[in-house]
MMTF fields as JSON, N, C-alpha, C and O atoms, coordinates in Angstrom:
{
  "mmtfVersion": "1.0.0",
  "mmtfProducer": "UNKNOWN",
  "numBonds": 459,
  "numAtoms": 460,
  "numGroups": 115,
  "numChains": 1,
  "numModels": 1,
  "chainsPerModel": [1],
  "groupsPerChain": [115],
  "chainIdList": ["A"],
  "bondAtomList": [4, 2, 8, 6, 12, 10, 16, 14, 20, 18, 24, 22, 28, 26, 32, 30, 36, 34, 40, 38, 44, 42, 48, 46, 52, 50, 56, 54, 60, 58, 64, 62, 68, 66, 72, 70, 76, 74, 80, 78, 84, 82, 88, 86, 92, 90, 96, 94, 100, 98, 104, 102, 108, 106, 112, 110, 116, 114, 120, 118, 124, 122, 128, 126, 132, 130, 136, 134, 140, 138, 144, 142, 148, 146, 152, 150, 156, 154, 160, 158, 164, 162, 168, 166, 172, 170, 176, 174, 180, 178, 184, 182, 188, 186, 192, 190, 196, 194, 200, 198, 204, 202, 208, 206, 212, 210, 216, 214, 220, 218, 224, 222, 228, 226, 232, 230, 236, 234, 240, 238, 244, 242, 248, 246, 252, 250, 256, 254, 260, 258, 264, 262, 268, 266, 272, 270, 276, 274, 280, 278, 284, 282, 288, 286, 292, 290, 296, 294, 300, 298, 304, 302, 308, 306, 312, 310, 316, 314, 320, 318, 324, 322, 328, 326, 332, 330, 336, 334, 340, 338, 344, 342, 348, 346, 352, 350, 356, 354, 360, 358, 364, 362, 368, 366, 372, 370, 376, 374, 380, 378, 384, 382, 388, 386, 392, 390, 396, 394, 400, 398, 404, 402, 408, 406, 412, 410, 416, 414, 420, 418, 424, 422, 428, 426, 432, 430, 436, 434, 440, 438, 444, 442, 448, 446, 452, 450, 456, 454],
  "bondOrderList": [1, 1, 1, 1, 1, 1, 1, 1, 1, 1, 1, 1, 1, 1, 1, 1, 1, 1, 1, 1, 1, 1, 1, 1, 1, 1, 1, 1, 1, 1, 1, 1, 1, 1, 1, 1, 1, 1, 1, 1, 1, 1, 1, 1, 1, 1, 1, 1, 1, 1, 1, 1, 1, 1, 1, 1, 1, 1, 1, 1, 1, 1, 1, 1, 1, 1, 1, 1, 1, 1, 1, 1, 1, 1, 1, 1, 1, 1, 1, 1, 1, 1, 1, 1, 1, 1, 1, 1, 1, 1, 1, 1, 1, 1, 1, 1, 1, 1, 1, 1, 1, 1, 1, 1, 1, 1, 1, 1, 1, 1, 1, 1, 1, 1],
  "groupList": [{"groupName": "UNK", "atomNameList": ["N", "CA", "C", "O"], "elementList": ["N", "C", "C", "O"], "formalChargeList": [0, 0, 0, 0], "bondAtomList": [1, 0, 2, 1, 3, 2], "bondOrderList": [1, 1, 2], "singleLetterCode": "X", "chemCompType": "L-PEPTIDE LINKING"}],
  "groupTypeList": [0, 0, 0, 0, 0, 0, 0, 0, 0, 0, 0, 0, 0, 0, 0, 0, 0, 0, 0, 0, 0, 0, 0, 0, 0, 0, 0, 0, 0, 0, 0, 0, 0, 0, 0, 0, 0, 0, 0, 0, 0, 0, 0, 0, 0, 0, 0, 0, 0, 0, 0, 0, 0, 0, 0, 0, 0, 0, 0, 0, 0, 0, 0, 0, 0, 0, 0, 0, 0, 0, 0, 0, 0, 0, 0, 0, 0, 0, 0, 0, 0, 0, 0, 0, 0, 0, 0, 0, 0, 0, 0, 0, 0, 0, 0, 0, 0, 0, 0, 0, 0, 0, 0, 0, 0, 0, 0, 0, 0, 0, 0, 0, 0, 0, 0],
  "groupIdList": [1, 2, 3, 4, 5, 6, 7, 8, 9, 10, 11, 12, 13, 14, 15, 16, 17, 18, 19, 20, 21, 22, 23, 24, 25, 26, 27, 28, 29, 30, 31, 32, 33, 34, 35, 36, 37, 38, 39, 40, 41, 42, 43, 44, 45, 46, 47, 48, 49, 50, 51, 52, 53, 54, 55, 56, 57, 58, 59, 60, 61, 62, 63, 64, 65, 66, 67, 68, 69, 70, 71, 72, 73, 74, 75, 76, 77, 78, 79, 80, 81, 82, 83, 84, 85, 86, 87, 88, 89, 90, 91, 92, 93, 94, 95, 96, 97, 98, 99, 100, 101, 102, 103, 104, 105, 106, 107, 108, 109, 110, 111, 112, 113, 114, 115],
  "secStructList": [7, 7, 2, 2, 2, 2, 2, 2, 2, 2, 2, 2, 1, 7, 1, 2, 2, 2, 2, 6, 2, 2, 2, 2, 2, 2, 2, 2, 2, 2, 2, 2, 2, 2, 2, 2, 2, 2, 2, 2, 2, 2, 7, 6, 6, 7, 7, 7, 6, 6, 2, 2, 2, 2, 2, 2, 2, 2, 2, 2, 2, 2, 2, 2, 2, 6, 6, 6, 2, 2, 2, 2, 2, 2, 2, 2, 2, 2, 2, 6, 7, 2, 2, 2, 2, 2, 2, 2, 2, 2, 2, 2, 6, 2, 2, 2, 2, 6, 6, 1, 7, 7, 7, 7, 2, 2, 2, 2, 2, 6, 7, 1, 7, 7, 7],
  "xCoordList": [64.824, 65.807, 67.187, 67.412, 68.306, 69.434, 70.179, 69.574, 71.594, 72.37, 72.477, 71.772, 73.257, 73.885, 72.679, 73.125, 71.685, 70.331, 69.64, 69.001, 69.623, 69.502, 70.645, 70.397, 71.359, 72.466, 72.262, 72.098, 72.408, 71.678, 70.781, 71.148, 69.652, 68.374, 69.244, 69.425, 69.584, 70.117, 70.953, 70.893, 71.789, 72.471, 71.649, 71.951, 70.463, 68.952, 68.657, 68.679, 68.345, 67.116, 67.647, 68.854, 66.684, 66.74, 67.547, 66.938, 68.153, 68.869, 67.938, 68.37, 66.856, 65.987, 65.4, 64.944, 65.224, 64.157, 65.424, 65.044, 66.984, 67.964, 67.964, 68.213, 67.757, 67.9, 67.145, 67.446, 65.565, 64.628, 64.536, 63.67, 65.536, 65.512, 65.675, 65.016, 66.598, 67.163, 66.241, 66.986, 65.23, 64.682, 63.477, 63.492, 62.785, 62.12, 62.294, 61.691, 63.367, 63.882, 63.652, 63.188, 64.052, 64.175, 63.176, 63.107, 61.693, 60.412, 59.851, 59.173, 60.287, 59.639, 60.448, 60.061, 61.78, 62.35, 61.757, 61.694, 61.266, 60.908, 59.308, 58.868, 58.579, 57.34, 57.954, 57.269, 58.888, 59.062, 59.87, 59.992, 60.439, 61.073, 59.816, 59.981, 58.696, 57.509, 56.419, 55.498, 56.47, 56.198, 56.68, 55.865, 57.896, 58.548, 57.768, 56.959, 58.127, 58.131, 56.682, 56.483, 55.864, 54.839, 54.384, 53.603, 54.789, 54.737, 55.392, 54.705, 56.911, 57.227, 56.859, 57.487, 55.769, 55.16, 54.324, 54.745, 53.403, 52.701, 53.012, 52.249, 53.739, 54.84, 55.882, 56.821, 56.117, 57.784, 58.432, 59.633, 58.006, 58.323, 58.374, 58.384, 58.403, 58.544, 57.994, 58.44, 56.808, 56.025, 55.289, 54.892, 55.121, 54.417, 55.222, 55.528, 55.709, 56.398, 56.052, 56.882, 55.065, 54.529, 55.413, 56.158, 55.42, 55.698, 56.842, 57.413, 57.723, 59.034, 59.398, 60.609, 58.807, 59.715, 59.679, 60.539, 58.229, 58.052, 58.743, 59.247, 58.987, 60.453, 61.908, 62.861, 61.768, 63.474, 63.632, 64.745, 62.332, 62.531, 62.455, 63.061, 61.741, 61.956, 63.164, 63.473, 63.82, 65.313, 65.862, 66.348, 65.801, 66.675, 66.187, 67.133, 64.933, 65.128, 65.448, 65.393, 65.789, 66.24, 67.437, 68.099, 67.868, 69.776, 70.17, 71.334, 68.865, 69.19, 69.065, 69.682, 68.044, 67.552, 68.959, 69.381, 69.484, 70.626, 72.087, 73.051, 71.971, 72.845, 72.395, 73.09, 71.221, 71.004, 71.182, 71.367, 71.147, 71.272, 72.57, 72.932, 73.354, 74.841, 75.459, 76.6, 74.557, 75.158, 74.438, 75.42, 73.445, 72.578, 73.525, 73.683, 74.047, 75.077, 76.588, 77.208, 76.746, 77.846, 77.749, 78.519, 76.387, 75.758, 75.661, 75.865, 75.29, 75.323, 76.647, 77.007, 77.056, 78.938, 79.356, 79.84, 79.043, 79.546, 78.638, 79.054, 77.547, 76.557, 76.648, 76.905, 76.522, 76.344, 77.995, 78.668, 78.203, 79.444, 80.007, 79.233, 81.027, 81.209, 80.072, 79.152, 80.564, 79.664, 78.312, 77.813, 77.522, 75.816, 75.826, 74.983, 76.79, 76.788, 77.27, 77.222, 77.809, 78.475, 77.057, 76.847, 76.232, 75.421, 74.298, 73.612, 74.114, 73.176, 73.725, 72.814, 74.884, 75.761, 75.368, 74.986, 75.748, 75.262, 74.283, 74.329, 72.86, 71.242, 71.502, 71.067, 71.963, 71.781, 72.112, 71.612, 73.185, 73.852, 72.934, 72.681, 72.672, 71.671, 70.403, 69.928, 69.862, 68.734, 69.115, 68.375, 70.15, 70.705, 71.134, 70.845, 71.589, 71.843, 70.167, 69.69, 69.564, 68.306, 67.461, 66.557, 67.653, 66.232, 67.11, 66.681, 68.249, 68.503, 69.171, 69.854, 69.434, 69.684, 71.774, 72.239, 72.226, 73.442, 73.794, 73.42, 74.616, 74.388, 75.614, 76.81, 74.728, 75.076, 77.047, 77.304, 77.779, 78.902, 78.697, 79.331, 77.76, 77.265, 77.332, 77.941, 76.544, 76.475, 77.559, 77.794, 78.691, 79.746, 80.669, 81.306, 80.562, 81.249, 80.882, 81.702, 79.664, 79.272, 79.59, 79.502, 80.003, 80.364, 81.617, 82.538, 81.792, 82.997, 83.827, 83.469, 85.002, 85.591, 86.662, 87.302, 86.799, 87.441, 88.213, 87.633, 89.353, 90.472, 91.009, 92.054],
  "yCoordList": [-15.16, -16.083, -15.558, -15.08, -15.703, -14.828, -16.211, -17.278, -16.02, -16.901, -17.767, -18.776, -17.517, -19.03, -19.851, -20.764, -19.719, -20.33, -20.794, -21.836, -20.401, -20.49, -21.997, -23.157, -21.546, -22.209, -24.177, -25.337, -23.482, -24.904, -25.756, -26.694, -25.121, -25.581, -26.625, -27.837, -25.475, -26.287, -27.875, -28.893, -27.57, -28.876, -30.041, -31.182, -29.719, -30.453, -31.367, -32.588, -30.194, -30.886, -31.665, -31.645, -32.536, -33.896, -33.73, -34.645, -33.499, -33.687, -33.472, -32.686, -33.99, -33.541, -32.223, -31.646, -31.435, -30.62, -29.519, -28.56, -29.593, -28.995, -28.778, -27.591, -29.506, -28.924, -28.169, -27.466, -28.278, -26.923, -25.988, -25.191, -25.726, -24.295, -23.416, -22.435, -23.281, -21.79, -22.326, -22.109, -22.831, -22.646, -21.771, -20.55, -22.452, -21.477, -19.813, -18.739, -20.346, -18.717, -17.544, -16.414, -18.065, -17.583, -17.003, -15.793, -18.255, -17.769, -16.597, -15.748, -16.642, -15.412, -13.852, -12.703, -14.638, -13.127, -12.212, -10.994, -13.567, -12.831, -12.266, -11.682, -12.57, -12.08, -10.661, -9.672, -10.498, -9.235, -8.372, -7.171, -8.91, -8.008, -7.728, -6.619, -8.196, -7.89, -7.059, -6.464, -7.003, -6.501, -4.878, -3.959, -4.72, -3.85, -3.088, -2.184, -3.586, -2.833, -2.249, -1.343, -2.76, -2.437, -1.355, -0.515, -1.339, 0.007, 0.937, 1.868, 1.003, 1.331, 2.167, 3.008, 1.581, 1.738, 2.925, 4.077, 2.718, 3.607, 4.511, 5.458, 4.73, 5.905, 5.986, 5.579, 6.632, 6.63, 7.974, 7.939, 8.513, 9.919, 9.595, 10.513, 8.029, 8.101, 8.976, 9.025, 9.749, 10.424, 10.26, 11.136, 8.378, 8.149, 7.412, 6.328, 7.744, 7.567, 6.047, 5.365, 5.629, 4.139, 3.341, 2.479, 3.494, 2.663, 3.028, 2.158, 4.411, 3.976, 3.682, 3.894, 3.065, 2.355, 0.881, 0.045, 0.626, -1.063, -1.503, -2.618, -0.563, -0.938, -1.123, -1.833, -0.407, -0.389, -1.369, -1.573, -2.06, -3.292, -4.31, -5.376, -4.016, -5.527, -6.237, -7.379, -4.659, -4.631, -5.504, -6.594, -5.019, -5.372, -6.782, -7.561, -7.47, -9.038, -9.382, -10.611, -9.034, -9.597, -9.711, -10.647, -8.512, -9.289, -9.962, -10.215, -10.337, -11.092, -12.69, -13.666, -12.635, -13.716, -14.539, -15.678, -13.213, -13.749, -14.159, -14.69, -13.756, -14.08, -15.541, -16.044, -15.88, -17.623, -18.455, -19.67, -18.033, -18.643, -18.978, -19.865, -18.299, -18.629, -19.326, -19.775, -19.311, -19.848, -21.235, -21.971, -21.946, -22.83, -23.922, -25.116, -23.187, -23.614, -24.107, -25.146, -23.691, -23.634, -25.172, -26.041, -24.847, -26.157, -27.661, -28.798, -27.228, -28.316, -28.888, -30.025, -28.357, -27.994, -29.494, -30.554, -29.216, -29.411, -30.935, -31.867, -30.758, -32.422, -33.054, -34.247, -32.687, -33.402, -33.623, -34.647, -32.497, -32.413, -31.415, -30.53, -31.328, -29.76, -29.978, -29.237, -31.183, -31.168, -30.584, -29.991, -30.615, -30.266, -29.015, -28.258, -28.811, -26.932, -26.316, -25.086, -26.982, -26.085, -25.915, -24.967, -27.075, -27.048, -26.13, -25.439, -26.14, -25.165, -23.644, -22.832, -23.146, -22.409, -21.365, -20.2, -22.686, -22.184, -21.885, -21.386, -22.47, -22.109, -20.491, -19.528, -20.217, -19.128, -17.797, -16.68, -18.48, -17.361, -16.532, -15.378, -17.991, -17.442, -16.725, -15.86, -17.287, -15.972, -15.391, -15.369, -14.64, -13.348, -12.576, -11.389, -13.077, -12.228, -11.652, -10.538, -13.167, -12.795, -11.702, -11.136, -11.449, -11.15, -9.884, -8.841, -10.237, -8.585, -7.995, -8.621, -6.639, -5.825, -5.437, -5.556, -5.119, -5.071, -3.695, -2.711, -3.791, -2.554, -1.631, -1.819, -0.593, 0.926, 1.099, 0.444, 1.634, 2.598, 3.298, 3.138, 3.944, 4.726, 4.181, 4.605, 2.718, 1.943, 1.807, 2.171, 1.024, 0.378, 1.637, 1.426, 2.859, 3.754, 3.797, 4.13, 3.428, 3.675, 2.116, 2.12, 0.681, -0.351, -0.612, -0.046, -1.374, -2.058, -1.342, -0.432, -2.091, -2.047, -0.905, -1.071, 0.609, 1.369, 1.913, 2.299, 1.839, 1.536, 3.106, 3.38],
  "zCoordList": [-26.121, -25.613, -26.015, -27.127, -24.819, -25.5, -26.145, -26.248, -26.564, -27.6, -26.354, -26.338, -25.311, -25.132, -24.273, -23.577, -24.239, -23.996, -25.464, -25.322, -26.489, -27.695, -28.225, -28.556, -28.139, -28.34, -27.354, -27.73, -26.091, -25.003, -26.263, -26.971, -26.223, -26.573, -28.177, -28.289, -29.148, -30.332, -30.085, -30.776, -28.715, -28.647, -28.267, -28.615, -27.451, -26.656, -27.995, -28.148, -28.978, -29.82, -30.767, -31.007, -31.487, -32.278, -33.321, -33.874, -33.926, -35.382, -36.621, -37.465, -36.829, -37.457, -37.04, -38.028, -35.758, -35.424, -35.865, -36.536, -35.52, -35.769, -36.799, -37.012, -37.879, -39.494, -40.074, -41.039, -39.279, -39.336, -38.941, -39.304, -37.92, -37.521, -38.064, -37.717, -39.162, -39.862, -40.953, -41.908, -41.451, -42.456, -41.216, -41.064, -40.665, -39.523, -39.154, -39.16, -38.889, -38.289, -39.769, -39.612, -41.066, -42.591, -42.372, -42.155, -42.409, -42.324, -41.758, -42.337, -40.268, -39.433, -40.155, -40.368, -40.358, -41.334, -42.528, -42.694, -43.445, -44.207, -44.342, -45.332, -43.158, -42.371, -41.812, -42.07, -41.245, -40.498, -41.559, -41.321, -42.734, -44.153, -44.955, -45.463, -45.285, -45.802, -44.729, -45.29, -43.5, -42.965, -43.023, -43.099, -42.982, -42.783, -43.968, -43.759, -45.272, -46.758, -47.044, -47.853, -46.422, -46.028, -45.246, -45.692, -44.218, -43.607, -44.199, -44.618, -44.434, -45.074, -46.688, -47.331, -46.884, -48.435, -47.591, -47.695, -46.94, -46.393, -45.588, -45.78, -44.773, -44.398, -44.8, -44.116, -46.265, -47.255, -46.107, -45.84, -45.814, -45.327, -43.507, -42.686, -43.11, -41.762, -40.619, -39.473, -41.194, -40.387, -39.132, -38.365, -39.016, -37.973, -37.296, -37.792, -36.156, -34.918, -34.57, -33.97, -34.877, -34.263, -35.37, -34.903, -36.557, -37.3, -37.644, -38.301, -37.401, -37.353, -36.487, -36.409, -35.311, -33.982, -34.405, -34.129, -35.324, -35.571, -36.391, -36.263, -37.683, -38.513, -37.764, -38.084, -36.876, -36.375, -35.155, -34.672, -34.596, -33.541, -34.598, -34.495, -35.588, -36.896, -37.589, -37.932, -37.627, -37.782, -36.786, -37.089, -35.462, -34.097, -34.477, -34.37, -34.927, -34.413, -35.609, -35.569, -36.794, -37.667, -37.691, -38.14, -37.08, -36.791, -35.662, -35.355, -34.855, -33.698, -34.255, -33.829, -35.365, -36.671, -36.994, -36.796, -37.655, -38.387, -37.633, -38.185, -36.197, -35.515, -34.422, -33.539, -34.807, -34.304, -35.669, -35.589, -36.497, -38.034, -38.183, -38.956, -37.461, -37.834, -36.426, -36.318, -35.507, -34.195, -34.539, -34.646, -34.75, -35.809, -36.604, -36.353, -37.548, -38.448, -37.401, -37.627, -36.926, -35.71, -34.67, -34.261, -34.593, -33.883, -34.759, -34.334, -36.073, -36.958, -37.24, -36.936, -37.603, -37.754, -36.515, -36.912, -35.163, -34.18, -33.638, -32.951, -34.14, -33.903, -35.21, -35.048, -36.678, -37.878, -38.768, -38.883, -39.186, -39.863, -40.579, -40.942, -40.851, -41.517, -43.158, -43.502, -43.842, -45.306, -45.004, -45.961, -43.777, -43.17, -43.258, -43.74, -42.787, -42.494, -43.352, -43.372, -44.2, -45.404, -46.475, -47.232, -46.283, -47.506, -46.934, -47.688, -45.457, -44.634, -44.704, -44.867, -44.624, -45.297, -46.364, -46.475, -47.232, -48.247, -49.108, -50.232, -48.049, -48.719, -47.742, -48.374, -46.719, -46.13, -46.907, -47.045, -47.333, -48.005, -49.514, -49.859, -50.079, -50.745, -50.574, -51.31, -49.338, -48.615, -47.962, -46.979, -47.813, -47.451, -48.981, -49.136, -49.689, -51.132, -51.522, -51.738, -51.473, -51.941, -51.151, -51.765, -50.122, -48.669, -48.076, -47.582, -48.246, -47.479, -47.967, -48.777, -47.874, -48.788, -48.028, -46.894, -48.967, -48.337, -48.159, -48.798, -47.132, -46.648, -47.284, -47.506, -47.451, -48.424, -47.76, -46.75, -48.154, -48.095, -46.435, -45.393, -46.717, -45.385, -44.494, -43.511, -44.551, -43.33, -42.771, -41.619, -43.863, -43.489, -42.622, -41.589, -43.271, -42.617, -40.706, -39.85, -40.495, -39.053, -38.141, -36.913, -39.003, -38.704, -38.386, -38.974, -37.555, -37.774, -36.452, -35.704, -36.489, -34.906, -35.458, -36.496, -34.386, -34.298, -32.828, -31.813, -33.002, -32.27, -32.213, -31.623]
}
Protein backbone atom coordinates (compact mmCIF):
# COMPACT_ATOMS: atom_id res chain seq x y z
CA UNK A 1 0.00 0.00 0.00
CA UNK A 2 1.66 3.33 -0.93
CA UNK A 3 1.57 6.48 1.79
CA UNK A 4 -1.20 8.50 0.73
CA UNK A 5 -3.54 5.31 0.61
CA UNK A 6 -1.90 4.32 3.89
CA UNK A 7 -2.45 7.51 5.19
CA UNK A 8 -6.58 7.42 3.79
CA UNK A 9 -6.94 4.21 5.64
CA UNK A 10 -5.24 5.85 9.13
CA UNK A 11 -7.84 8.73 8.93
CA UNK A 12 -10.84 5.67 8.23
CA UNK A 13 -9.90 3.78 11.24
CA UNK A 14 -11.19 3.82 14.92
CA UNK A 15 -9.01 5.70 17.35
CA UNK A 16 -8.34 2.73 19.19
CA UNK A 17 -7.31 0.51 16.02
CA UNK A 18 -5.06 3.93 15.28
CA UNK A 19 -3.08 3.65 18.42
CA UNK A 20 -2.10 0.08 17.40
CA UNK A 21 -0.69 0.56 14.44
CA UNK A 22 2.92 1.59 15.05
CA UNK A 23 3.10 -0.83 17.82
CA UNK A 24 2.07 -3.40 14.84
CA UNK A 25 4.05 -2.11 12.27
CA UNK A 26 7.29 -2.27 15.32
CA UNK A 27 6.30 -5.91 15.38
CA UNK A 28 6.61 -6.95 11.73
CA UNK A 29 10.01 -4.81 12.02
CA UNK A 30 11.49 -6.44 14.38
CA UNK A 31 10.49 -9.98 12.61
CA UNK A 32 12.21 -8.71 9.44
CA UNK A 33 15.51 -7.16 11.81
CA UNK A 34 15.80 -10.77 13.33
CA UNK A 35 15.24 -12.16 10.26
CA UNK A 36 17.79 -10.33 8.60
CA UNK A 37 20.63 -11.15 11.48
CA UNK A 38 19.97 -14.41 10.81
CA UNK A 39 20.72 -14.83 7.48
CA UNK A 40 23.05 -12.71 7.92
CA UNK A 41 24.76 -15.00 10.67
CA UNK A 42 24.79 -17.64 8.08
CA UNK A 43 26.07 -15.86 5.07
CA UNK A 44 28.71 -13.26 6.98
CA UNK A 45 30.54 -13.23 3.60
CA UNK A 46 27.21 -12.48 1.50
CA UNK A 47 27.96 -15.30 -0.76
CA UNK A 48 24.51 -16.33 -1.55
CA UNK A 49 22.80 -14.10 -3.94
CA UNK A 50 19.26 -15.27 -2.62
CA UNK A 51 19.83 -14.02 0.68
CA UNK A 52 21.57 -10.99 -0.13
CA UNK A 53 18.59 -9.84 -2.19
CA UNK A 54 16.26 -10.93 1.03
CA UNK A 55 18.34 -8.76 3.35
CA UNK A 56 18.25 -5.78 1.10
CA UNK A 57 14.18 -6.01 0.24
CA UNK A 58 13.96 -6.35 4.29
CA UNK A 59 15.79 -3.27 4.42
CA UNK A 60 13.50 -1.59 1.60
CA UNK A 61 10.33 -2.45 3.85
CA UNK A 62 11.76 -1.44 6.86
CA UNK A 63 12.22 2.02 5.78
CA UNK A 64 9.00 1.95 4.12
CA UNK A 65 8.06 0.66 8.10
CA UNK A 66 9.49 3.59 9.42
CA UNK A 67 8.13 5.99 7.04
CA UNK A 68 4.21 4.90 7.95
CA UNK A 69 5.35 5.14 11.64
CA UNK A 70 5.92 8.65 11.29
CA UNK A 71 3.07 9.39 8.81
CA UNK A 72 0.95 7.32 11.87
CA UNK A 73 2.14 9.77 14.40
CA UNK A 74 1.21 12.64 11.94
CA UNK A 75 -2.24 11.16 11.80
CA UNK A 76 -2.51 10.96 15.57
CA UNK A 77 -1.16 14.40 15.90
CA UNK A 78 -4.09 15.46 13.57
CA UNK A 79 -7.30 13.10 15.05
CA UNK A 80 -6.08 12.85 18.96
CA UNK A 81 -3.65 15.60 19.98
CA UNK A 82 -0.25 16.75 19.92
CA UNK A 83 0.27 15.28 23.95
CA UNK A 84 -0.81 11.46 21.86
CA UNK A 85 1.80 11.83 19.49
CA UNK A 86 4.33 13.17 21.45
CA UNK A 87 4.06 10.24 23.89
CA UNK A 88 3.71 7.85 20.57
CA UNK A 89 6.83 9.84 19.57
CA UNK A 90 8.47 9.14 21.99
CA UNK A 91 8.03 5.16 22.55
CA UNK A 92 9.26 5.28 18.77
CA UNK A 93 12.10 6.88 19.34
CA UNK A 94 13.05 4.61 21.82
CA UNK A 95 12.62 1.57 19.39
CA UNK A 96 14.57 3.09 16.93
CA UNK A 97 17.63 3.79 19.43
CA UNK A 98 16.92 0.38 20.59
CA UNK A 99 16.20 -1.77 17.04
CA UNK A 100 18.14 0.05 14.58
CA UNK A 101 21.34 0.63 14.20
CA UNK A 102 22.43 4.20 13.23
CA UNK A 103 23.82 4.76 10.43
CA UNK A 104 27.78 4.70 10.10
CA UNK A 105 29.71 8.16 8.75
CA UNK A 106 29.77 6.31 5.42
CA UNK A 107 26.23 6.16 5.16
CA UNK A 108 25.62 9.65 5.95
CA UNK A 109 28.25 10.56 3.37
CA UNK A 110 25.96 8.83 0.47
CA UNK A 111 22.63 10.66 2.22
CA UNK A 112 21.21 13.61 2.19
CA UNK A 113 20.21 16.31 -0.39
CA UNK A 114 23.08 17.53 -2.78
CA UNK A 115 22.73 20.59 -4.74
Amino acid sequence: MDLPTFEKALHDMPIPTLLTEIPTIQNSMIHLLRSNEEMEDFDPDHLDPDLTSAIAENKEVIDRQNQRIDLAIAVIRERINDAAAKEMADTVATFREKYLPAPSSADHAEEGVFL
